[in-house]
C-alpha positions in Angstrom: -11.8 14.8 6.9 -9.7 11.8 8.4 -6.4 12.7 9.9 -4.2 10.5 8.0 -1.1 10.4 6.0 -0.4 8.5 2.1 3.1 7.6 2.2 5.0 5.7 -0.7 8.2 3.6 0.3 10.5 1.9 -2.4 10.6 -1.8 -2.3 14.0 -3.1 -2.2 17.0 -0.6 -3.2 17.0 2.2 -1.7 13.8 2.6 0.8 13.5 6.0 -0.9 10.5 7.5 0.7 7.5 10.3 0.3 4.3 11.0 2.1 2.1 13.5 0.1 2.7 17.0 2.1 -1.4 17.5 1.4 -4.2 15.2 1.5 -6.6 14.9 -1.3 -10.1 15.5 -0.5 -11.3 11.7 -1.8 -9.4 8.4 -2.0 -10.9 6.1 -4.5 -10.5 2.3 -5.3 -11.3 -0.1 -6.9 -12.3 -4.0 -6.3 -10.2 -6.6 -9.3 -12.4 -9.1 -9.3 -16.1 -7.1 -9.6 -14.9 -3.7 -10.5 -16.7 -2.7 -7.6 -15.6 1.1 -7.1 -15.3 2.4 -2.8 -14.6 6.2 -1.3 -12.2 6.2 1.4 -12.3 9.5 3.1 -16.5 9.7 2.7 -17.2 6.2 3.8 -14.5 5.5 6.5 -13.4 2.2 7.3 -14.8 -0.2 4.5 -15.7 -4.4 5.1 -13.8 -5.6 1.7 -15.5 -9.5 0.6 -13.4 -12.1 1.7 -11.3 -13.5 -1.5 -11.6 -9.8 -3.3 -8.2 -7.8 -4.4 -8.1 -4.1 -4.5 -6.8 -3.8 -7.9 -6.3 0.3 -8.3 -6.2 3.1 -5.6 -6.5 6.2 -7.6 -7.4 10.6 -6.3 -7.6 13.8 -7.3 -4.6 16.0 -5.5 -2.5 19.4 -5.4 1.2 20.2 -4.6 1.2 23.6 -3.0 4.1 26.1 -4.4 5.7 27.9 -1.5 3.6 31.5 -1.5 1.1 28.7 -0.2 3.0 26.3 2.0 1.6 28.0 4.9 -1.8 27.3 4.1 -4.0 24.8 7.1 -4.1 21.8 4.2 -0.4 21.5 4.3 1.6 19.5 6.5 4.7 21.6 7.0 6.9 18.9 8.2 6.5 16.9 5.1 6.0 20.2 2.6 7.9 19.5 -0.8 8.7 22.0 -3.5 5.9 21.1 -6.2 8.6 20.5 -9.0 10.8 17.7 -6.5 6.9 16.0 -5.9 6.8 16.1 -10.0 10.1 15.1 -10.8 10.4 11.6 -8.1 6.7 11.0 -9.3 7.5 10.9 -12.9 10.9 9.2 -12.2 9.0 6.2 -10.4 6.2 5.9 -12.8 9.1 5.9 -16.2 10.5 3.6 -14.5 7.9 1.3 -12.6 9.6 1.4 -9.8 7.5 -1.5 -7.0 6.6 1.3 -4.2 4.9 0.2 -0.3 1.9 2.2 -0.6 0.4 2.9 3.4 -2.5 5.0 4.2 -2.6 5.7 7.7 -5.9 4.9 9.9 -7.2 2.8 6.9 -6.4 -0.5 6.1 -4.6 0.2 3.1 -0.8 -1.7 3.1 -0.1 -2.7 -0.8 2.5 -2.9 -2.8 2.0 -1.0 -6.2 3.5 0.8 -9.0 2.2 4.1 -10.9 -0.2 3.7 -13.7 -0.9 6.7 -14.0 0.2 10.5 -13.1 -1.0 13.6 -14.8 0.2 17.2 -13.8 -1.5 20.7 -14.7 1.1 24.0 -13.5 -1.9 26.5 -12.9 -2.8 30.0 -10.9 0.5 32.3 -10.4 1.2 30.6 -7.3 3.6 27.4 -8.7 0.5 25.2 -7.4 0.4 22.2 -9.2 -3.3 20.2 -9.9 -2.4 16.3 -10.8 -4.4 13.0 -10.7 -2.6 9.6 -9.5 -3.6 6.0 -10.0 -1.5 3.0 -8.2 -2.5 -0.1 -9.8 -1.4 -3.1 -7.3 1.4 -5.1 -8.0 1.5 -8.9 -9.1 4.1 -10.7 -9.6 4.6 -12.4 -13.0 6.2 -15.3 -14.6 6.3 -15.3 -18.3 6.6 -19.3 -19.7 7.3 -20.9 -23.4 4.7 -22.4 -25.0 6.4 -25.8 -24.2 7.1 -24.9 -20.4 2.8 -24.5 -20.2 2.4 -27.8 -21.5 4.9 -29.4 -19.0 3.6 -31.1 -16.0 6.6 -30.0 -14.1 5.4 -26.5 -14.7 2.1 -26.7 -13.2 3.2 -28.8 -9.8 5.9 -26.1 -9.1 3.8 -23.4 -9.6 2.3 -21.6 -6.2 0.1 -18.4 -6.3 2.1 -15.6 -4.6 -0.6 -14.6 -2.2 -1.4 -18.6 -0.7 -1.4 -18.9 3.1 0.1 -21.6 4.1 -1.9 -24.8 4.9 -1.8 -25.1 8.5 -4.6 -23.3 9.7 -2.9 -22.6 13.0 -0.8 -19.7 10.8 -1.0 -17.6 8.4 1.2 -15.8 5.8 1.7 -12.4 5.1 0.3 -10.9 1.8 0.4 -7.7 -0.1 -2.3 -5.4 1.7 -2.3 -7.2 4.6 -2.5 -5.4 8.1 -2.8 -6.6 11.4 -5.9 -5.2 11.7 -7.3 -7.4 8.2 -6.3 -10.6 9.4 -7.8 -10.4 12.8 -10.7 -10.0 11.1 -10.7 -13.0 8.2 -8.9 -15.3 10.5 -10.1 -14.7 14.1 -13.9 -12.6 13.4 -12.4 -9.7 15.1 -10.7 -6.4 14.7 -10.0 -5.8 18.3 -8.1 -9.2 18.3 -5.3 -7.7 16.4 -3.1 -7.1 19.2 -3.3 -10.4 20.3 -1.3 -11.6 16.9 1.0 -8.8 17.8 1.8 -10.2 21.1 1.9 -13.6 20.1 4.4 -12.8 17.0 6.4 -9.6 18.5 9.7 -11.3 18.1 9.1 -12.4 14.4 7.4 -8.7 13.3 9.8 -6.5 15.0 12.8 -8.7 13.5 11.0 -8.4 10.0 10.6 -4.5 10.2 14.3 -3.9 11.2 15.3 -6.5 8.2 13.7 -3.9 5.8 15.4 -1.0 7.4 12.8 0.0 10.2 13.8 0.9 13.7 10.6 -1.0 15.1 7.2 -2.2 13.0 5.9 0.7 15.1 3.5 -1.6 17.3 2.6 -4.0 14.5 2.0 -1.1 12.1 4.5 -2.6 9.5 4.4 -5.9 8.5 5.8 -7.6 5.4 4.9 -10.4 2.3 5.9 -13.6 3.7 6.3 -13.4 7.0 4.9 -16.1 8.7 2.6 -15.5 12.0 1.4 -18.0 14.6 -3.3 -17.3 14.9 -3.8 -17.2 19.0 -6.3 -19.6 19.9 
């Protein structure tokens, strides 16, 4: 299995955070535009077509109750009580709270809410069996009839995730890491560090703008920041 950790951060407000104190043992998802399904954990690093959105990141998981903290699957200094998991779970998916969704040593940096969450109490043990699905998030803008038939309405109007037009740059997206864009815009993985080096002073002052002490060597990055390509 791949060392990594699933962490969910609140957008905006509070920065409430959790990382899952147990990995599941398959991360699925899903392509928007060709429904095209992908295993994480089985598969390792995946090649996503240029132009396709991951629309849905859903697995199969377990909350371990404290008789069973100690077990090898657990991270101990994350561990939870199952019922707190439940209970900030529930209270994000009532209220569809916008959460950061990162999935360490995969590519996976989206914004999302929680479609769907479904606990089953089992076993003597207070271990709790659930299922999660993270749809990602879009934002909308709901118009009158008479605003969709104004001009106006359609010259204003900008997708949320356009780049901007000079090719020399490139704008920050939901989903995007370092590591994607070297890849679409310079044919490389490996050239990701270059982008960090050549925008350090715009990243790290990002990061520390959404409360982070450092993007943690380009690891954070945020929708709409602006980075200068290296030639």
């Amino acid at each position: 299995m791949i060392e990594m950790d699933i962490r969910l951060t609140e957008v905006g407000g509070s920065k409430k955070s959790f990382t899952f104190p147990a990995n599941p043992e398959r991360i699925r998802g899903t392509f928007g535009t060709k429904y095209q399904s992908f295993d994480i954990l089985s598969k390792g690093s995946r090649k996503i077509p240029k132009g396709t959105e991951v629309s849905e990141i859903r697995w199969d998981g377990e909350f371990f109750g404290t008789s069973k903290k100690k077990e090898a699957i657990v991270k101990q200094k994350v561990y939870q009580d199952p019922s707190f998991c439940l209970t900030l779970l529930q209270e994000w998916q009532r209220k569809g709270t916008i959460l950061n969704l990162i999935i360490s040593n995969t590519w996976i940096n989206m914004d999302v809410t929680i479609s769907s969450f479904t606990p089953e109490v089992y076993g003597a043990y207070g271990n709790i069996k659930y299922s999660i699905s993270l749809a990602q998030y879009q934002d909308l803008k709901i118009y009158t009839t008479e605003e969709l038939n104004s001009t106006s309405v359609t010259k204003k109007t900008v997708s949320r995730n356009e780049p901007t037009t000079n090719t020399s740059h490139y704008t920050v997206v939901s989903g995007d890491t370092l590591w994607g864009i070297a890849i679409k815009k310079l044919g490389s993985s490996k050239k990701w560090t270059k982008i960090y080096e050549t925008n350090i002073k715009t990243i790290e002052a990002a990061a520390k703008s959404h409360g982070k002490a450092s993007s943690d060597h380009g690891h954070w990055i945020y929708p709409g920041t602006i980075l200068s390509l290296p030639s």
